[in-house]
C-alpha positions as CSV (number, residue, x, y, z in Angstrom):
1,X,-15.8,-79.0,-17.0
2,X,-17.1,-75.8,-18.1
3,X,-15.9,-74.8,-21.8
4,X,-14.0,-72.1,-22.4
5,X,-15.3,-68.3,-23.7
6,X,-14.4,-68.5,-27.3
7,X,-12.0,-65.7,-28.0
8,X,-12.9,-62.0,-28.5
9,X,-11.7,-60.4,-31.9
10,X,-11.0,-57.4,-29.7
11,X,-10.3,-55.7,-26.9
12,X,-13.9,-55.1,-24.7
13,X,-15.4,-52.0,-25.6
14,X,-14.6,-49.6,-22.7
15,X,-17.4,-46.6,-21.2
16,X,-16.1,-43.1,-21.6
17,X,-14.7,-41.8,-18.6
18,X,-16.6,-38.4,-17.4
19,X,-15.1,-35.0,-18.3
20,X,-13.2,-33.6,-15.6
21,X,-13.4,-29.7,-14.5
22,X,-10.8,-27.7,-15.2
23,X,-8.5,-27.6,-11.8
24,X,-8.0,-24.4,-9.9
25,X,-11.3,-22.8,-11.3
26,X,-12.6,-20.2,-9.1
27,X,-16.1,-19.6,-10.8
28,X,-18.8,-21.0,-8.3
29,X,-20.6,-22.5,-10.8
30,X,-18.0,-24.5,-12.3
31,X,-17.8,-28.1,-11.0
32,X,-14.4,-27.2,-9.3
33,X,-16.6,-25.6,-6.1
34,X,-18.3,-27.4,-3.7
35,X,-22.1,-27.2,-3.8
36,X,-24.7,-27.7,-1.8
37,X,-25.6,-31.6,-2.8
38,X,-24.9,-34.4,-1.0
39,X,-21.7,-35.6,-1.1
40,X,-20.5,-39.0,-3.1
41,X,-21.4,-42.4,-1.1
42,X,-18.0,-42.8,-1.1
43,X,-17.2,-41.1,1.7
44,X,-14.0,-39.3,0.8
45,X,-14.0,-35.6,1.4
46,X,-14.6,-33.4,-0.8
47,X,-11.4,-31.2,-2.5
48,X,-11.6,-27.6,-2.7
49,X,-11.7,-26.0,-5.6
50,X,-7.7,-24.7,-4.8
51,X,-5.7,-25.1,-1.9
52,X,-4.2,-21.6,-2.4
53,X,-4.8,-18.1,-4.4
54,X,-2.8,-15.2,-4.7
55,X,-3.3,-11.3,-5.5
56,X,-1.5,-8.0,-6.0
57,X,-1.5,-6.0,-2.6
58,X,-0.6,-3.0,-4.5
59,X,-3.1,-2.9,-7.1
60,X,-5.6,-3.2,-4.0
61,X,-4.1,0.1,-2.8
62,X,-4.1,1.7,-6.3
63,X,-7.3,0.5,-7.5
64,X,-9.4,0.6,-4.9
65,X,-11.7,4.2,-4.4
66,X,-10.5,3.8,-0.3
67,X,-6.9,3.5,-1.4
68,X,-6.8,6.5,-3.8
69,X,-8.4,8.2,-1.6
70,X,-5.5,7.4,0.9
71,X,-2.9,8.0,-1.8
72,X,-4.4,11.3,-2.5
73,X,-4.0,12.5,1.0
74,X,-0.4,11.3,1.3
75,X,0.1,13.3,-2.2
76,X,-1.3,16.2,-0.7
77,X,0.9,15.6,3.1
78,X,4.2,15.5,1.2
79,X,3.2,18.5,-1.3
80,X,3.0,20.3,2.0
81,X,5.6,19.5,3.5
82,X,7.6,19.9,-0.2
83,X,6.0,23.8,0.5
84,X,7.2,24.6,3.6
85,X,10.6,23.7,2.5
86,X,11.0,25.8,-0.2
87,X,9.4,28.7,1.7
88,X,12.1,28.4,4.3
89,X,14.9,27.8,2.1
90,X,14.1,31.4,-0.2
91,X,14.1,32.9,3.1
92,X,17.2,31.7,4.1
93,X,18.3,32.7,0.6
94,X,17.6,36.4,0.9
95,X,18.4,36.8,4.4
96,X,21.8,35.2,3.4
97,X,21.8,37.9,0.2
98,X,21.5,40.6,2.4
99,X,23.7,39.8,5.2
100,X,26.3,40.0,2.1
101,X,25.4,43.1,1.1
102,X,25.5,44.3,5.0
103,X,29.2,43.1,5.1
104,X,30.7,46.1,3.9
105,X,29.3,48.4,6.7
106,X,29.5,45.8,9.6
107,X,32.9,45.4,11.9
108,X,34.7,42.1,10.9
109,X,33.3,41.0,14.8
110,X,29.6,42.1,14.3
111,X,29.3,40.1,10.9
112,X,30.9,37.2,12.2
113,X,28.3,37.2,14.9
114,X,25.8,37.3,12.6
115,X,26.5,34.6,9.9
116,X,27.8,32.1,12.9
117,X,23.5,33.1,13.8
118,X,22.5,32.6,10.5
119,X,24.2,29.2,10.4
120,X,23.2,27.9,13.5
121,X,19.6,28.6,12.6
122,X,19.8,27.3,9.6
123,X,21.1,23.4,10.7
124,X,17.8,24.2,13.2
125,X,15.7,24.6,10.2
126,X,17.1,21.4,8.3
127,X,17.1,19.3,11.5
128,X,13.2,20.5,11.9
129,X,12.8,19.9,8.8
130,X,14.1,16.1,8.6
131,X,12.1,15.2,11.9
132,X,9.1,16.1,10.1
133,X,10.0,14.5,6.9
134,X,10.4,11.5,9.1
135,X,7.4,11.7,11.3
136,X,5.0,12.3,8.0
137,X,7.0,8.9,6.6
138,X,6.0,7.2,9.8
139,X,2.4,8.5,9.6
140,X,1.4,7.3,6.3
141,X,3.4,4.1,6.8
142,X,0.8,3.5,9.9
143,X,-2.1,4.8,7.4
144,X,-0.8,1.9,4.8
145,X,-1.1,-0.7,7.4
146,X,-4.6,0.4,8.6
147,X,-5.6,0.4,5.2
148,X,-4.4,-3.6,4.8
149,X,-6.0,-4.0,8.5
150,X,-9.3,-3.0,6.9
151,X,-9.0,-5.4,3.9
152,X,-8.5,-8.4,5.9
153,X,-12.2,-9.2,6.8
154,X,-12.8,-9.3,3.1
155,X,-9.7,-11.8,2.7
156,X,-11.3,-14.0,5.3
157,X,-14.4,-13.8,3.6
158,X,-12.9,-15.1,0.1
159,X,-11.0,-17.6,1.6
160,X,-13.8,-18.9,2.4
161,X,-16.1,-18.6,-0.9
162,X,-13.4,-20.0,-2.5
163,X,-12.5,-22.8,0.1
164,X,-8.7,-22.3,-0.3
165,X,-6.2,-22.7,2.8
166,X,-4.0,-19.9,1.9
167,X,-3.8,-16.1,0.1
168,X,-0.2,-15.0,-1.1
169,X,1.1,-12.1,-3.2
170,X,1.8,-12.4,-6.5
171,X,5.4,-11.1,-6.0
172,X,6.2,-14.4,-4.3
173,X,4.1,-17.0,-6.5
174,X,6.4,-18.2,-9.2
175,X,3.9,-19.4,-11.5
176,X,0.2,-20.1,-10.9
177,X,-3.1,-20.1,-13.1
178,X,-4.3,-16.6,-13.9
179,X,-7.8,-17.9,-12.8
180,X,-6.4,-18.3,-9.0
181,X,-5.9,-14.5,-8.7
182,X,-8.6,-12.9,-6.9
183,X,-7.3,-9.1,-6.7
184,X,-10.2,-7.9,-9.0
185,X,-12.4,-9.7,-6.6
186,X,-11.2,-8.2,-3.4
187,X,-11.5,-4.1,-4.8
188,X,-14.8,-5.3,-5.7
189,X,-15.9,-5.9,-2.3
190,X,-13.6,-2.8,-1.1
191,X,-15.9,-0.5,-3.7
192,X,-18.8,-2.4,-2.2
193,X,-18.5,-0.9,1.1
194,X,-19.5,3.0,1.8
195,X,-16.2,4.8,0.8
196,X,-15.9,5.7,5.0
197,X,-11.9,7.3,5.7
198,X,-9.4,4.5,6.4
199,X,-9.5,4.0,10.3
200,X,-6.2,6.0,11.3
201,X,-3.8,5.1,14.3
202,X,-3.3,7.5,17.5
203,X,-0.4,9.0,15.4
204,X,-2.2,10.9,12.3
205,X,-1.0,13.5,10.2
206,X,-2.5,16.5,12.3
207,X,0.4,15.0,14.8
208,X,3.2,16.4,12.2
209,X,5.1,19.2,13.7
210,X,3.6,22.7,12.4
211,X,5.2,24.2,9.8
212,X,8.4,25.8,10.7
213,X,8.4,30.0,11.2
214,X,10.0,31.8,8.7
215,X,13.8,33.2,9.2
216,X,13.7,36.5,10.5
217,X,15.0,39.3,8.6
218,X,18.6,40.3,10.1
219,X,18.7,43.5,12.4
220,X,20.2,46.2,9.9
221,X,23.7,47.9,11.2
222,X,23.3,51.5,12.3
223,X,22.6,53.8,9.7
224,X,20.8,51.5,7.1
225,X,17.5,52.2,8.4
């Protein structure tokens, strides 16, 4: 019979076990991507670097030269429309003024006539005045969503580089590694491209009803020419 192994005084002395990367790293270099040599003899496939990555869709918007661009023109829609508002209101201000001053030489029938006018035309005014609020809000709502239309090639494209299976926003990650967010990376590739307009719908801001006329001045009563 074979003898025995005498006893060892300790355990056996053990090789180090290889670092390993740092999971979720999105820098190509690190170990954490897949590269271009061939893959272990063991035949498992390989792992991607992170199965998901998330970013901030506004910051996109606010960051990006495009997206100012866009906000700027939205600025400049609703100061407009801000305009015209307060043009028609001071009209209807001093038209209302002097239809008060007129009451005293107008026939209780005559001024009647003319303020149940005066009223009518101004719920015309407001009512205008909402549909275009409302038509502006669902023009640069359609802007918004060409904008994000736009952006969606480059999302594709970083999926890819970064061989994750799925982008969300930051509002609905609860906690994630900062290195997984890839917003800075996406209005870098926005900046990239020739700062061309946003593509805009059929519907565009030059469909907003004109602005609204001016109230007319009321007809003065006889003798107060």
């Amino acid at each position: 019979l074979a003898t025995a192994a005498p006893a060892q005084d300790g355990p056996p002395a053990q090789r180090p076990a290889p670092e390993s990367p740092a999971p979720g790293s999105l820098v190509p270099e690190s170990p954490g991507f897949a590269s271009d040599a061939p893959a272990a003899t063991s035949g498992a496939p390989e792992q991607p670097a992170s199965t998901f990555l998330f970013l901030n869709q506004e910051r996109i918007l606010t960051d990006s030269e495009t997206g100012r661009k866009l906000l700027d023109e939205e600025e400049a829609a609703r100061d407009a429309l801000r305009g015209d508002a307060r043009a028609i209101d001071a009209a209807f201000e001093d038209e209302e003024q002097r239809l008060t001053e007129l009451r005293k030489t107008l026939s209780s029938e005559e001024f009647r006539a003319r303020a149940d006018d005066f009223d009518a035309r101004v719920v015309k005014a407001r009512q205008d005045q909402d549909a275009r609020s409302s038509s502006l809000a669902q023009d640069l709502d359609r802007r918004r969503r060409a904008f994000y239309s736009s952006v969606a090639p480059i999302l594709v494209k970083l999926l890819g580089r970064y061989h994750a299976y799925a982008i969300f926003d930051e509002s609905s990650v609860l906690l994630a590694d900062d290195s997984l967010n890839i917003t800075g990376a996406v209005i870098a590739e926005i900046d990239a491209q020739p700062p061309a307009a946003v593509p805009v719908p059929p519907a565009t801001l030059d469909t907003v009803p004109a602005p609204l006329p001016a109230p007319g001045r009321a007809a003065p009563a006889e003798g107060d020419q």
